[in-house]
C-alpha positions as CSV (number, residue, x, y, z in Angstrom):
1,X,-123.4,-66.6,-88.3
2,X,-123.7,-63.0,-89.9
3,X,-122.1,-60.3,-89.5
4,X,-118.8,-58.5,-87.9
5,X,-116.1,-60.5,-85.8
6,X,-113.7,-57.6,-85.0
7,X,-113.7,-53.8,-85.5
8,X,-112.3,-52.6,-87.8
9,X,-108.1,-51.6,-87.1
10,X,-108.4,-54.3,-84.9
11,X,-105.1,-56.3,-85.8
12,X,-104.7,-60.0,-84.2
13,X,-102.3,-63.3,-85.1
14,X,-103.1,-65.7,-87.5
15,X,-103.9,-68.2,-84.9
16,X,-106.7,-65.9,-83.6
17,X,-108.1,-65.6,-87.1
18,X,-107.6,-69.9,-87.1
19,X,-109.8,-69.6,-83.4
20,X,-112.0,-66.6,-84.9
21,X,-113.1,-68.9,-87.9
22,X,-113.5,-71.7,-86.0
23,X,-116.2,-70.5,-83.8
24,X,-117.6,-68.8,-86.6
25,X,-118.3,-71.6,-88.6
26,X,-119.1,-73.7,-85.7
27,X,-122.5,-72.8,-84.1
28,X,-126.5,-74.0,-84.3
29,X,-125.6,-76.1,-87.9
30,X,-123.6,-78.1,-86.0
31,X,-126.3,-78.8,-83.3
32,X,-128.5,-80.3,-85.9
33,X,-126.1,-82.7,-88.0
34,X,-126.7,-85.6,-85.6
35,X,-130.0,-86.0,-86.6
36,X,-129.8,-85.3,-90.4
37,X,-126.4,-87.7,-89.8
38,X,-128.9,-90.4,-88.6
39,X,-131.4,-89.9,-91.0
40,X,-128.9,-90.5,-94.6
41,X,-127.2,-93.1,-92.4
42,X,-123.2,-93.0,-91.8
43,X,-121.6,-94.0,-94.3
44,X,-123.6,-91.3,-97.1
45,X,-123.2,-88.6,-94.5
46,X,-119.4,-88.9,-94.5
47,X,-119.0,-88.9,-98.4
48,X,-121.2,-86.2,-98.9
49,X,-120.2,-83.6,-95.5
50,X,-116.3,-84.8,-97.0
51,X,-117.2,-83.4,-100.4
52,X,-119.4,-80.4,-99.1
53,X,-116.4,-79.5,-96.4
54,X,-113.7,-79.1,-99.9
55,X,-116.7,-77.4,-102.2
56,X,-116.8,-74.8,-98.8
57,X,-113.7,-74.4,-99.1
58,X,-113.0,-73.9,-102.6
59,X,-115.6,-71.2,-102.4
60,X,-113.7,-69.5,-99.0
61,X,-110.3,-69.1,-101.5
62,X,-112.8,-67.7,-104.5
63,X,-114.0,-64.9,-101.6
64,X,-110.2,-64.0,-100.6
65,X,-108.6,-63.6,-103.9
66,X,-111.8,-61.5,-104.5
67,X,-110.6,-59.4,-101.3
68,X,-107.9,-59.1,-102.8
69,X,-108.6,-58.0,-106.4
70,X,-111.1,-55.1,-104.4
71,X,-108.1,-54.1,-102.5
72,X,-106.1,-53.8,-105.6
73,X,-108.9,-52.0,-107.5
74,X,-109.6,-49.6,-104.6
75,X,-105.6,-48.3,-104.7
76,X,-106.0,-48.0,-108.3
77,X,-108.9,-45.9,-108.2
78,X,-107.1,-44.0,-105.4
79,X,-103.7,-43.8,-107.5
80,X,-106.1,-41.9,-110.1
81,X,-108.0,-39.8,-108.2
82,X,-104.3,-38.5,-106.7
83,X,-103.3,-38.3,-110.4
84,X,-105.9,-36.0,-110.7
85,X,-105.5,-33.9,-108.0
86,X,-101.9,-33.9,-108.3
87,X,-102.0,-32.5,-111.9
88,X,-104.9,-29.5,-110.8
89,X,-102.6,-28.0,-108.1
90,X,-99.2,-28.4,-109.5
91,X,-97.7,-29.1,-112.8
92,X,-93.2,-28.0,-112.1
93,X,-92.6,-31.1,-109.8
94,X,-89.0,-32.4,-110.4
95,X,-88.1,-35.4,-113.0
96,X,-86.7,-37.1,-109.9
97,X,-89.5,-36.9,-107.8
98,X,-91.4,-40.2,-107.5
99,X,-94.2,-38.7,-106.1
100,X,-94.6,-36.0,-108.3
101,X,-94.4,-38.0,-112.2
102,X,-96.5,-36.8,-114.9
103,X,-99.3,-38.8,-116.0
104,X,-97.6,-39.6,-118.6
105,X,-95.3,-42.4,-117.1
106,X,-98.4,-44.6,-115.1
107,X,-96.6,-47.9,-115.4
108,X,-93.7,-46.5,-113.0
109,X,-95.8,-45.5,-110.3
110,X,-97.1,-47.4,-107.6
111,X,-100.8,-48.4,-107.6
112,X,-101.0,-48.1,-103.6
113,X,-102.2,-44.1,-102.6
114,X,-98.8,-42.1,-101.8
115,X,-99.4,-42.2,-98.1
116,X,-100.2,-46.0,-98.2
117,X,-96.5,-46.3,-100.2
118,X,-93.9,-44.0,-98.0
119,X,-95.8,-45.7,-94.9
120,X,-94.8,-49.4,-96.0
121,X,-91.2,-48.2,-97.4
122,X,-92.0,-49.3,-101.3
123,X,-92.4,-52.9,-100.6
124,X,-96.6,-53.4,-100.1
125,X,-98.1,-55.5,-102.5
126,X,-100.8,-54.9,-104.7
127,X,-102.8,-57.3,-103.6
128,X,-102.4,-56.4,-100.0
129,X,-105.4,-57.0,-97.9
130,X,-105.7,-54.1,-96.3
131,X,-109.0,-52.6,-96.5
132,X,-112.1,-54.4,-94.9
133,X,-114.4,-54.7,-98.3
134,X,-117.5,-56.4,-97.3
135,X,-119.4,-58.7,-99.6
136,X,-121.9,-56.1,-100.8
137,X,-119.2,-53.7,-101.4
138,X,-117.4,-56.2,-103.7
139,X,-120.9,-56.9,-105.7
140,X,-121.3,-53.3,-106.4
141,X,-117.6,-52.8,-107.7
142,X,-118.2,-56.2,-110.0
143,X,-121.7,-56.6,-110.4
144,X,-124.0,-55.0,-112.7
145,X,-127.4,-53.4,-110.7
146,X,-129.2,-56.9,-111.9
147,X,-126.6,-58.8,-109.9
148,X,-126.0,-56.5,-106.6
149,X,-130.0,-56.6,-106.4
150,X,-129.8,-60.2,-106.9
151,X,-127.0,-60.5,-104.0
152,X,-128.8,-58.7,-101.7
153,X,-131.6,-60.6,-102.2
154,X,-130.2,-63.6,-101.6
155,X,-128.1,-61.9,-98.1
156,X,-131.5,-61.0,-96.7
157,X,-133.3,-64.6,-97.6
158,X,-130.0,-66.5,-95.9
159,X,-130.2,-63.9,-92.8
160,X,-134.2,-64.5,-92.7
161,X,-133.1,-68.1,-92.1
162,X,-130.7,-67.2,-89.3
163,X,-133.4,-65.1,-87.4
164,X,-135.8,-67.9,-87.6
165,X,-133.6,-70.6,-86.6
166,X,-132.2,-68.9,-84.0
167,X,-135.8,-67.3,-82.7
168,X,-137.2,-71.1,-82.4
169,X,-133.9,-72.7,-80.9
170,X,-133.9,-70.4,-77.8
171,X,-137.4,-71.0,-77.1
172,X,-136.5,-74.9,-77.7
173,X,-134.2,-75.1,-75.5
174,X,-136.3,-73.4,-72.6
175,X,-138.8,-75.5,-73.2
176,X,-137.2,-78.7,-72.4
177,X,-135.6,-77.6,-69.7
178,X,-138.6,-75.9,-67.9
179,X,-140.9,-78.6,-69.0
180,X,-139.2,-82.4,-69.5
181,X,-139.3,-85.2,-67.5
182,X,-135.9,-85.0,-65.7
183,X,-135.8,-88.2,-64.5
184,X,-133.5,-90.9,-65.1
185,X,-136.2,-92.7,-67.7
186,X,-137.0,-89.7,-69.8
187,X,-133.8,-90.6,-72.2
188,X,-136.4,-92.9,-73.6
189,X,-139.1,-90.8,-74.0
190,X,-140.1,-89.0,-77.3
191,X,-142.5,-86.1,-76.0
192,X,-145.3,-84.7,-78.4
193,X,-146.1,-81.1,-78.4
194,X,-149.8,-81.7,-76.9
195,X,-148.6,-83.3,-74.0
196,X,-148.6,-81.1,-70.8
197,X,-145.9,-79.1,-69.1
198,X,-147.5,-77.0,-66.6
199,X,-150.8,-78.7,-65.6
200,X,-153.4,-77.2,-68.7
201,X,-150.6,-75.9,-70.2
202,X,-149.4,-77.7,-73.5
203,X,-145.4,-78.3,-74.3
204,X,-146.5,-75.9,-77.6
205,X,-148.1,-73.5,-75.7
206,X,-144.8,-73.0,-73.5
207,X,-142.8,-72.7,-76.4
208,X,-145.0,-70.3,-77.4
209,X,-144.6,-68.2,-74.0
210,X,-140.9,-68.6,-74.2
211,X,-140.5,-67.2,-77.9
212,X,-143.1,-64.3,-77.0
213,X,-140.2,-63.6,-73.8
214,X,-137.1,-64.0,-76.4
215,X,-138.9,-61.2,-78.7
216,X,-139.9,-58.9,-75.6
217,X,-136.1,-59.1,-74.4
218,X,-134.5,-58.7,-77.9
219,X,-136.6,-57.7,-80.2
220,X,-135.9,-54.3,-79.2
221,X,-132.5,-54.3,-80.3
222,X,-133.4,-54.3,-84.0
223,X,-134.3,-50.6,-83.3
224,X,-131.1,-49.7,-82.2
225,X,-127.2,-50.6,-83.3
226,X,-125.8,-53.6,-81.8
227,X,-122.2,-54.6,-81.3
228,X,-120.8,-57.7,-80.4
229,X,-117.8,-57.0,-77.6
230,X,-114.3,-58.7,-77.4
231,X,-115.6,-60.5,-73.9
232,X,-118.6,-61.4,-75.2
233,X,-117.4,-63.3,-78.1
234,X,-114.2,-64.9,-75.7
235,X,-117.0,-66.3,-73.0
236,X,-119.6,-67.4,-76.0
237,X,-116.0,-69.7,-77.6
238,X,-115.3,-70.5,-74.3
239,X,-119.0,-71.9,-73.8
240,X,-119.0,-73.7,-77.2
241,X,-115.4,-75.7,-76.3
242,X,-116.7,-76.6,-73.0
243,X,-120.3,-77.6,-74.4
244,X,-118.7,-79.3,-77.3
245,X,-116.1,-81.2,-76.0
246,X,-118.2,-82.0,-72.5
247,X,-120.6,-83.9,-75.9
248,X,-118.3,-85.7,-77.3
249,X,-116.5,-87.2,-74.0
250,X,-120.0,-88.1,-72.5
251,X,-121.2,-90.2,-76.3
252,X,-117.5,-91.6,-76.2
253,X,-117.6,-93.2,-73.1
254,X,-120.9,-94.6,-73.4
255,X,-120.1,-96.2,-76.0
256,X,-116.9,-97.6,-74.8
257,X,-118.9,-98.7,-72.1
258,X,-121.2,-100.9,-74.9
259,X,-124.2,-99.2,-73.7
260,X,-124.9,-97.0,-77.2
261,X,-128.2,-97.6,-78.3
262,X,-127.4,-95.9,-81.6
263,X,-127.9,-98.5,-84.9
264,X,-127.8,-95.8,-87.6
265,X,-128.1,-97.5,-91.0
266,X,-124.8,-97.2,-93.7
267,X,-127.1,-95.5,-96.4
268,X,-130.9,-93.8,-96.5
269,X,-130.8,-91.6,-99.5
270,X,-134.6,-90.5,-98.2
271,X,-132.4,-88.1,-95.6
272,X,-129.7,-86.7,-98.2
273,X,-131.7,-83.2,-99.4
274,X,-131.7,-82.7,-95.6
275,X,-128.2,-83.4,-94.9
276,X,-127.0,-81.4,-97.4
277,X,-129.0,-78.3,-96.7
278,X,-127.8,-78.8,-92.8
279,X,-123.8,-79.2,-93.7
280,X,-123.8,-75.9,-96.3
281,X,-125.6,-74.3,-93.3
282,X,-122.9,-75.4,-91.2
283,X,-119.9,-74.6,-93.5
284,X,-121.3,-71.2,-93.8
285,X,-118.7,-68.7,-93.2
286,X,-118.1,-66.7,-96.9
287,X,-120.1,-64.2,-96.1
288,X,-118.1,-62.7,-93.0
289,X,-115.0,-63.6,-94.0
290,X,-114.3,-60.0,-95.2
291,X,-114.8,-59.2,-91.4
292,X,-112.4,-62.2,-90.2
293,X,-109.8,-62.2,-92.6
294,X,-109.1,-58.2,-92.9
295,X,-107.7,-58.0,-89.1
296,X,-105.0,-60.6,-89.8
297,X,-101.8,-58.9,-88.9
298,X,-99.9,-61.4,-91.3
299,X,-101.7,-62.8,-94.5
300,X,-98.8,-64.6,-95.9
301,X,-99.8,-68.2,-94.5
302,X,-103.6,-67.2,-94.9
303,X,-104.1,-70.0,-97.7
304,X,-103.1,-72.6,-95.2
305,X,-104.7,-71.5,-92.0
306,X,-107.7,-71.7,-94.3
307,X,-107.0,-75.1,-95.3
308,X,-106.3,-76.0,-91.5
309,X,-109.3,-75.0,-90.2
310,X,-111.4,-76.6,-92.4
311,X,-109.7,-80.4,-91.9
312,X,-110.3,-79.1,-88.3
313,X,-113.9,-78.2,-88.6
314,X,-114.6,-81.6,-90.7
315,X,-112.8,-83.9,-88.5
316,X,-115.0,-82.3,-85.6
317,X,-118.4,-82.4,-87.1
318,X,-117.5,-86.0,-88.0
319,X,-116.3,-86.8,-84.7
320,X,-119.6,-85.2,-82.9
321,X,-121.6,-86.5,-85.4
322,X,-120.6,-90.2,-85.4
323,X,-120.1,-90.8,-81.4
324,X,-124.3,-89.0,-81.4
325,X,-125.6,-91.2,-83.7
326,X,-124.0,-94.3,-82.5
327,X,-124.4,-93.4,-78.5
328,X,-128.5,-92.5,-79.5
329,X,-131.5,-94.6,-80.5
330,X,-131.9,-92.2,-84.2
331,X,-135.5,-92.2,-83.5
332,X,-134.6,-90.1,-80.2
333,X,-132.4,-87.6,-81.5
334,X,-133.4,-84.2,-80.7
335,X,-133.5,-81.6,-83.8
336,X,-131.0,-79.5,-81.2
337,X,-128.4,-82.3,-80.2
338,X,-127.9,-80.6,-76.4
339,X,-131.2,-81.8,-75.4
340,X,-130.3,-85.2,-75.6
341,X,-127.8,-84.7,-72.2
342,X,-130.9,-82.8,-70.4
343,X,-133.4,-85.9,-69.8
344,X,-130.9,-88.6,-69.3
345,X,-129.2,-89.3,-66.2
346,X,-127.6,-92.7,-67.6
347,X,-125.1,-90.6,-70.1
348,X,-124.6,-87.5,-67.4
349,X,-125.8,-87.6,-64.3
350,X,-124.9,-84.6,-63.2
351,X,-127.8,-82.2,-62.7
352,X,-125.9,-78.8,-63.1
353,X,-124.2,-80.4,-66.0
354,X,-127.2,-80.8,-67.5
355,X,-129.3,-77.7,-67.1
356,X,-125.5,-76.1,-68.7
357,X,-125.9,-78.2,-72.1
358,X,-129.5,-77.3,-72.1
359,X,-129.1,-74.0,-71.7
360,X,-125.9,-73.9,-73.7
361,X,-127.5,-72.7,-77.2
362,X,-129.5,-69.9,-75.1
363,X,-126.8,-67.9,-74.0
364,X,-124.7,-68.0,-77.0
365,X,-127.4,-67.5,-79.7
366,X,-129.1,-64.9,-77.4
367,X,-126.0,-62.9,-77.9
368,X,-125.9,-63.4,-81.8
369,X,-129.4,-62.3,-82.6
370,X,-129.1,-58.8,-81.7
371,X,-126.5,-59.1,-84.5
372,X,-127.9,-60.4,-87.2
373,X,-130.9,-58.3,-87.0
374,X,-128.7,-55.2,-87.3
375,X,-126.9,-56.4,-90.1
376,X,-130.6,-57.6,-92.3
377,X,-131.9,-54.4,-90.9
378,X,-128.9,-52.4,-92.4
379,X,-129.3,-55.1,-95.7
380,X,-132.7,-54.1,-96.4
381,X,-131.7,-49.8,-96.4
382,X,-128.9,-50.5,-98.7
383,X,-130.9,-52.2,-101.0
384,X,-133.6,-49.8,-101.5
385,X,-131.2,-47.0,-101.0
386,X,-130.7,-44.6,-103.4
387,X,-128.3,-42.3,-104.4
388,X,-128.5,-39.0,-101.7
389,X,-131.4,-39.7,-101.0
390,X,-132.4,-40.1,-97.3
391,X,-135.1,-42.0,-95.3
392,X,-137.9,-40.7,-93.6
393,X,-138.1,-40.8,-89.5
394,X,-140.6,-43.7,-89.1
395,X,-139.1,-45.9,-92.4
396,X,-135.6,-45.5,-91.2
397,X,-136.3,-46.2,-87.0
398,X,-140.0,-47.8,-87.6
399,X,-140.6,-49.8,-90.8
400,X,-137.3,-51.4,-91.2
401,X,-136.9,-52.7,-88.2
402,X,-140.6,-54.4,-88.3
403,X,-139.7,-55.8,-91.4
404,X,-136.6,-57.5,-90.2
405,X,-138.3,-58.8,-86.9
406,X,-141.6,-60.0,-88.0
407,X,-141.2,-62.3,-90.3
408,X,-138.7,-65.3,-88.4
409,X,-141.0,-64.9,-85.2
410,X,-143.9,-65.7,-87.6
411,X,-142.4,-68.5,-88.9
412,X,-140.8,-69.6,-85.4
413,X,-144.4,-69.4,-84.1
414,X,-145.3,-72.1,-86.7
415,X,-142.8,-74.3,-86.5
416,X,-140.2,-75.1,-84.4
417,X,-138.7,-77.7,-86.6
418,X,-135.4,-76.9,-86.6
419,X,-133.6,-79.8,-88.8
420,X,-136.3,-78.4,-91.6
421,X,-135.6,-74.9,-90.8
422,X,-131.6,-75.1,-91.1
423,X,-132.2,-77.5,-94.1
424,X,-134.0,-75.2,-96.4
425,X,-132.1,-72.4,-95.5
426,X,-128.4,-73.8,-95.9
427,X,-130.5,-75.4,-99.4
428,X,-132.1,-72.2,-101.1
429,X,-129.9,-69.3,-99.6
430,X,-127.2,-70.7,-98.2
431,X,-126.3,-72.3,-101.2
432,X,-126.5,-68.9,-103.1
433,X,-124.3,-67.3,-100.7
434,X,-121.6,-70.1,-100.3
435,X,-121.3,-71.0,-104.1
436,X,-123.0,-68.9,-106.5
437,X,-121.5,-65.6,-105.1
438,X,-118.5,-66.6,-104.5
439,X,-118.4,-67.8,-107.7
440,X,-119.2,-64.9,-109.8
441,X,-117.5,-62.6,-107.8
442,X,-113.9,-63.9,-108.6
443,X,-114.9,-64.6,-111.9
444,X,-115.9,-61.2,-112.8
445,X,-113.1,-59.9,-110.0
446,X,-110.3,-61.2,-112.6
447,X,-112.2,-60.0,-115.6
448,X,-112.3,-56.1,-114.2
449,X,-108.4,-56.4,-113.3
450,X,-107.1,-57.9,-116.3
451,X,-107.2,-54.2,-118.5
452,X,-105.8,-52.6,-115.8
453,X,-102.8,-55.1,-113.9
454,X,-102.6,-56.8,-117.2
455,X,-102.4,-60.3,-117.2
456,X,-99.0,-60.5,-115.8
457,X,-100.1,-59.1,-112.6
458,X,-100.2,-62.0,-110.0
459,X,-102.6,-62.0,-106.8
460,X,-100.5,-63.3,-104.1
461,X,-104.2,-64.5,-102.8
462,X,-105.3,-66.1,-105.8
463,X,-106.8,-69.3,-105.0
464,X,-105.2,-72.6,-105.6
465,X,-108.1,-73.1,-108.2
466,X,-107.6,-70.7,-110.3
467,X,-108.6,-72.4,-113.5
468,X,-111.7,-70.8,-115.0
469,X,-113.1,-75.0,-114.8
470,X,-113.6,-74.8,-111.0
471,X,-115.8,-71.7,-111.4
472,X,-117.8,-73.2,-113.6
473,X,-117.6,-76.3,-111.6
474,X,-119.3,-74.9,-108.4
475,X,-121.9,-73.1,-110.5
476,X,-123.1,-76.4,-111.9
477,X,-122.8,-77.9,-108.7
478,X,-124.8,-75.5,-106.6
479,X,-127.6,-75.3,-109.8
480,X,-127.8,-79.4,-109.7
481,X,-128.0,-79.4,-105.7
482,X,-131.0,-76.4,-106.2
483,X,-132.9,-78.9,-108.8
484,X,-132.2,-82.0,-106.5
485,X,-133.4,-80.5,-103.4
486,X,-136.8,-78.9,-105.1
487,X,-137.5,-82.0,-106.7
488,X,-137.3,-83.9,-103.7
489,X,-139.8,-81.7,-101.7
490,X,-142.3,-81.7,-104.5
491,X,-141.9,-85.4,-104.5
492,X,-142.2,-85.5,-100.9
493,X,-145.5,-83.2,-101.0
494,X,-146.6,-85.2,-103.5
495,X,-146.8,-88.5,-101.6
496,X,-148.2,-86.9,-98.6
């Protein structure tokens, strides 16, 4: 998901942030693994969503010592500015006065603003997160114009992706609810999307009719702001555990039972390019991660929250992933994994519990794409923005709005693959914004403070791979899986 998961100021433990980044990796990605887990067969899927889980978060540590380097860059700008200012009004402060020090003595005083300093009583670090320094924000201070317009770019692809996989998994989810065969025997029924659901009307058709609905209801929120409340985001986690857990339970015991009818093969390499596209989707959390880690009240232990949560995450994906694919026949996964509990009685036979898991994904993606539409909206006016310049009425409240909106219902009026649509995305932009970004921005982060902290300066937030090798590492990694993944659809294109 994109976008904000606190306001600003808004201080909480470091367990919340743990919970916070949890749910915030957590979310449609993880609804489509089963599937792509079937299709590369067990044993592949676990090697490579094992590797892609430590290359995530290699790439999460690269953002937060970049944090951190802003926040020490901002204070020194700030220390300057004060320098400045300081020397224009007065020039007959005392020697003794720490506040008042000619420019001459720099290296004595302390690179945080004056008010910043008496505040913490002298002992704030320089590398203090303290100010919330979004992604973009961090590209312009370390970027050149090439590279912010480059980032952006990419931003906007990634969150074009979001829009459209989240447009066409609402509607999906409808549909099979309003239109499948909810007896006990429909488990074992693959439906088409000619075949009926209300008398003429075709299974596509109602899809159709349902996305038309979604964009009625929140389409209109792309014209205005959007923000997502404390409530709102404690029943949406609340929903996910339940939903989640309710999943695993219900594939567990069925297989316990010996009545899986799962058979997944150890190794299909044919499924890989989509696997990996689906788990980079689903590790995706670098690019809010200004939003989630700013708030923490204590950073000290950040390092190994981080490291916490992403065991946590892996061992769940696996977990979900493995008791799916082993409780299913592979050939009737659903691309949204909830589905598979809404049209068979023999794993829950509970009807209210299964109208909940298939309408799980509409309620808590209905509340996130009001969201992300704000945030490509505001995306697209920073990048043609232009210095004091202003927008006219109907570009600013008209034309960018359209432009964020049209394009995923398009392409969720198409298609409503969703393994293809997650795949590509997490692919081509997700793998700009989890590695190449990341990647630049630390290593261009520690270039800009090196003249000015020197290079005995130590970022309490550096990550643990700070050797220049792992940069280069992840940039050669994310340019092979780019190569890989292109060939493999040409190929694919080819044959067909």
């Amino acid at each position: 998901m994109a976008g904000g998961i606190t306001e600003t100021g808004e201080p909480y433990s470091p367990f919340v942030g743990l919970v916070y980044m949890f749910n915030l990796i957590v979310g449609t990605g993880a609804l489509t693994m089963p599937k792509a887990f079937a299709a590369a067969g067990w044993a592949v899927s676990l090697a490579l969503i094992s590797f892609l889980g430590f290359m995530s978060y290699m790439t999460t540590t690269f953002v937060i010592e970049a944090m951190a380097a802003a926040n020490a860059q901002l204070r020194w700008k700030r220390r300057e500015q004060e320098e400045v200012e300081d020397s224009d009004s007065s020039s007959d402060y005392s020697d003794d006065d720490p506040v008042g020090r000619s420019r001459s003595e720099p290296e004595t005083k302390p690179i945080l603003s004056v008010r910043e300093y008496q505040r913490s009583g002298g002992h704030v670090d320089h590398f203090d997160i303290v100010e919330r320094v979004e992604m973009g924000q961090m590209a312009s201070m370390f970027f050149n114009k090439v590279g912010v317009n480059m980032f952006y770019i990419c931003i906007i692809v990634y969150l074009y992706g979001d829009l459209a996989i989240y447009a066409a998994a609402v509607p999906i989810s409808l549909m099979e609810v309003a239109c499948g065969n909810h007896s006990c025997s429909a488990g074992s029924v693959k439906y088409n999307d000619t075949d009926p659901c209300w008398g003429p009307v075709t299974r596509k058709n109602a899809y159709r009719v349902f996305l038309s609905v979604f964009t009625l209801l929140l389409g209109p929120f792309t014209f205005f702001n959007a923000q997502k409340t404390k409530y709102l985001q404690i029943l949406t986690s609340l929903m996910r555990w339940i939903a989640f857990t309710m999943m695993i339970i219900l594939s567990l015991i069925r297989i316990g039972k010996g009545t899986g009818e799962g058979h997944p093969p150890a190794a299909s390499l044919m499924g890989v390019p989509n696997l990996f596209g689906v788990c980079v989707y689903s590790f995706m959390c670098q690019h809010s991660l200004p939003s989630l880690v700013t708030p923490i009240s204590n950073k000290k232990r950040v390092g190994g929250l981080v490291l916490a949560d992403y065991v946590l995450i892996l061992g769940f994906y696996v977990l979900l992933s493995l008791t799916a694919i082993f409780c299913f026949n592979s050939s009737l996964l659903h691309d949204m994994y909830t589905l598979n509990f809404t049209d068979n009685c023999d794993v829950l036979g509970v009807p209210v519990l299964r109208y909940f898991l298939g309408l799980f994904p509409v309620f808590t993606i209905s509340t996130n794409f009001p969201i992300i539409a704000v945030t490509l909206r505001n995306n697209w006016k920073t990048l043609f923005h232009r210095e004091g310049g202003t927008y006219p009425w109907v570009v600013d409240r008209v034309v960018f709005p359209l432009i964020t909106l049209v394009p995923p219902i398009v392409v969720a009026f198409f298609t409503h693959n969703l393994e293809s649509l997650v795949g590509i995305t997490g692919a081509y932009a997700g793998t700009g914004i989890q590695y190449v970004v990341p990647a630049f921005l630390v290593f261009y982060a520690r270039r800009h403070l090196e003249p000015v902290m020197g290079r005995d300066a130590v970022n309490k937030h550096r990550s643990p791979f700070r050797h220049a090798f792992w940069v280069w590492f992840v940039l050669l990694w994310a340019t092979f899986c780019l190569m890989f993944v292109t060939a493999n659809i040409i190929l694919n294109d080819t044959k067909k």
